[in-house]
GULOVO-374753 format. One record per residue: residue number from 0; residue in three letters; chain; x, z, y of N, C-alpha, C in turn. Coordinates in Angstrom, 3 decimals. Example, Ala and Ser with C-alpha at 12.3 -4.5 7.8 and 13.67 -1.06 7.14 Angstrom:
<sites>
SITE,lumdo,rovex,marfi,npx,npz,npy,capx,capz,capy,cpx,cpz,cpy
SITE,0,ALA,A,13.190,7.800,-5.690,12.300,7.800,-4.500,13.200,7.800,-3.300
SITE,1,SER,A,12.850,7.080,-2.250,13.670,7.140,-1.060,12.900,7.870,0.030
</sites>
This chain:
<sites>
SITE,lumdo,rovex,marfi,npx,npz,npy,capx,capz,capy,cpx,cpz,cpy
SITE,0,UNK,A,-22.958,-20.021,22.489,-21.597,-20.502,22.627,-20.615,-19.334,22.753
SITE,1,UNK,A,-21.300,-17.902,23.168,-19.913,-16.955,23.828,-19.950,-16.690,22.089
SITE,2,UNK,A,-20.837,-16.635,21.953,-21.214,-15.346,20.241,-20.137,-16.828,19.538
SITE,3,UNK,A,-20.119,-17.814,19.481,-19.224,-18.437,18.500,-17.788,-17.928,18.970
SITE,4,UNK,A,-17.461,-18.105,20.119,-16.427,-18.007,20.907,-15.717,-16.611,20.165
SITE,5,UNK,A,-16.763,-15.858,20.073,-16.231,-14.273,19.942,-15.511,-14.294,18.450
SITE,6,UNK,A,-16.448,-14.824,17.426,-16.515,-14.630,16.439,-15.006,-15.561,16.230
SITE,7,UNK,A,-15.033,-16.527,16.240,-13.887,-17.312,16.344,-12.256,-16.711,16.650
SITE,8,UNK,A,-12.831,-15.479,17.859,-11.660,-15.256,17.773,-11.002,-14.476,17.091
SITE,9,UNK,A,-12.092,-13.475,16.982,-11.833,-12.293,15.845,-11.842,-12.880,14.599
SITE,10,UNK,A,-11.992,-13.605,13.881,-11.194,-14.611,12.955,-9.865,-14.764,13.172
SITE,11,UNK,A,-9.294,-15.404,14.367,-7.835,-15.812,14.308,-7.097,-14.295,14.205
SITE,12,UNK,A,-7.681,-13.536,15.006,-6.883,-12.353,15.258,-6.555,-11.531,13.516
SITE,13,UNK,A,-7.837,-11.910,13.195,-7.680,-10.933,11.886,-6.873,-11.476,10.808
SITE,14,UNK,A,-7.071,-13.060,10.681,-6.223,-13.708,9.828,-4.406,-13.703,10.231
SITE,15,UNK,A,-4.167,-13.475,11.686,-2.742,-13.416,11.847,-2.591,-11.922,11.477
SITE,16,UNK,A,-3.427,-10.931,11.256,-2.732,-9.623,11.350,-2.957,-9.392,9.854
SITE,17,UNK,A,-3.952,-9.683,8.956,-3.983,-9.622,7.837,-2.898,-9.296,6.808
SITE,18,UNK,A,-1.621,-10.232,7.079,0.058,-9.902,6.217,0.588,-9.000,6.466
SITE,19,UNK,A,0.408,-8.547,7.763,1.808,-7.549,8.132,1.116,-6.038,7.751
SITE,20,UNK,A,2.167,-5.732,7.374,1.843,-4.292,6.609,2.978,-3.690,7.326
SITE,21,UNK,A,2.391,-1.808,7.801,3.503,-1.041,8.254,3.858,-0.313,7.125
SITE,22,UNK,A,5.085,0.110,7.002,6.233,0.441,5.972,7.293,1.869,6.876
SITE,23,UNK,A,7.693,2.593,6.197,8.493,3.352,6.191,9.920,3.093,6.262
SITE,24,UNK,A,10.837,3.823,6.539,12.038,3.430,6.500,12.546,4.218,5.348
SITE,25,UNK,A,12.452,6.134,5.613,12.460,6.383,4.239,12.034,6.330,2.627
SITE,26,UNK,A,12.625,7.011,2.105,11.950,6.795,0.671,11.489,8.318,0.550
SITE,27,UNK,A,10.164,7.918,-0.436,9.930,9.258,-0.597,10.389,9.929,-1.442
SITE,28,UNK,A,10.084,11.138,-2.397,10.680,12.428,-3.413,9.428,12.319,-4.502
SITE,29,UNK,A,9.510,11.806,-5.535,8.416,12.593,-6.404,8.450,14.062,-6.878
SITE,30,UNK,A,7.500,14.565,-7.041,7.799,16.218,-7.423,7.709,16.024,-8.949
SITE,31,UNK,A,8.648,16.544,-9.219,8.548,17.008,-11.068,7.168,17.627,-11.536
SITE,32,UNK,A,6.474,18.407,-10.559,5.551,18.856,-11.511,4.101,18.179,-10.731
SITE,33,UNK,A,4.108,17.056,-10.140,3.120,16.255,-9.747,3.464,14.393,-10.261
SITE,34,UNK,A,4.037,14.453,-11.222,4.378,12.741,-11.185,4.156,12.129,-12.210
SITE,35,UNK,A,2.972,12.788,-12.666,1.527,11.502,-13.398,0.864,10.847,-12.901
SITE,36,UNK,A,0.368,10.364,-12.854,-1.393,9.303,-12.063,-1.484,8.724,-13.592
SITE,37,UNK,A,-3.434,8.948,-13.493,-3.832,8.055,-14.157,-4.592,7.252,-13.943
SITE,38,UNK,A,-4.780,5.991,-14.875,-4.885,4.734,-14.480,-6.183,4.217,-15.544
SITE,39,UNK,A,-7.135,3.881,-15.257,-8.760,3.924,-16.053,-8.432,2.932,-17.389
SITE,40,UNK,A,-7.118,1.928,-16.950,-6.881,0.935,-18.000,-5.246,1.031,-18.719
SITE,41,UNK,A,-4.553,1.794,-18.029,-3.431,2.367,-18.568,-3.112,3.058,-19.178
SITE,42,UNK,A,-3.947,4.510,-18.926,-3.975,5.827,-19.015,-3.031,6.822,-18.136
SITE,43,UNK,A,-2.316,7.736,-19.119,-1.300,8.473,-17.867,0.048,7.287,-17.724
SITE,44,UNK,A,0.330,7.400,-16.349,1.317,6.970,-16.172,2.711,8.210,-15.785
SITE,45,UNK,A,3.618,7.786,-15.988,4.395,8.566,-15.841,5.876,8.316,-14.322
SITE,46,UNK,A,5.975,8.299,-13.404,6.384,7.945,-12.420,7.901,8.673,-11.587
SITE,47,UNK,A,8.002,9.810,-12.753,9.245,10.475,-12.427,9.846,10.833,-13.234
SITE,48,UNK,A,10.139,9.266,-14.218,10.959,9.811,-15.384,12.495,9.453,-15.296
SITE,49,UNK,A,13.621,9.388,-15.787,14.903,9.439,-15.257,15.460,7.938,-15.214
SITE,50,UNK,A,14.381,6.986,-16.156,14.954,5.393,-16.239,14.097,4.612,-15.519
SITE,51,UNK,A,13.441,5.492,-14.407,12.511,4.674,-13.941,13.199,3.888,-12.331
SITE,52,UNK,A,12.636,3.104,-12.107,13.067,2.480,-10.753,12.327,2.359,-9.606
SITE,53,UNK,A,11.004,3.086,-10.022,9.723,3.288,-8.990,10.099,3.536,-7.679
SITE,54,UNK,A,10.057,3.062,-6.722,10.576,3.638,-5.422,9.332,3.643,-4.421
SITE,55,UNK,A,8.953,4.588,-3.591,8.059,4.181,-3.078,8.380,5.065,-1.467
SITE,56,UNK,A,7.593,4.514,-0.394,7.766,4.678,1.073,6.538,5.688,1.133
SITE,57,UNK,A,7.068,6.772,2.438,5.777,7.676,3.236,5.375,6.414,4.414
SITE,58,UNK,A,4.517,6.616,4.637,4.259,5.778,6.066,2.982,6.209,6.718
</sites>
C-alpha cells in the first residue's frame, strides 16, 4: 500500500511539473562565424542570416 502510495505520488508530481519550462528573459547573440547546425534530415541549417526571425533564449 505505501509502494502504491509512493508511486502515485510521484506520478502527480511529475505530471504537474512536466509543462513548465524555465526560460530566460534575455535573448541571446548568434556569432557570425558559429551559426550553422546541422540537421541529419535537413542538412546545414543556416541561423544567422539577415531575414531570419530565429530568436532564441540563454537559460
Amino acid at each position: 500500500m505505501k509502494k502504491l502510495l509512493v508511486i502515485l505520488l510521484f506520478s502527480v508530481i511529475l505530471f504537474f511539473t512536466a509543462g513548465f519550462a524555465i526560460a530566460s528573459v534575455t535573448n541571446g547573440v548568434i556569432d557570425a562565424s558559429n551559426k550553422y547546425a546541422w540537421a541529419e534530415n535537413a542538412g546545414w541549417i543556416n541561423f544567422g542570416c539577415a531575414k531570419s526571425s530565429f530568436r532564441f533564449c540563454l537559460g
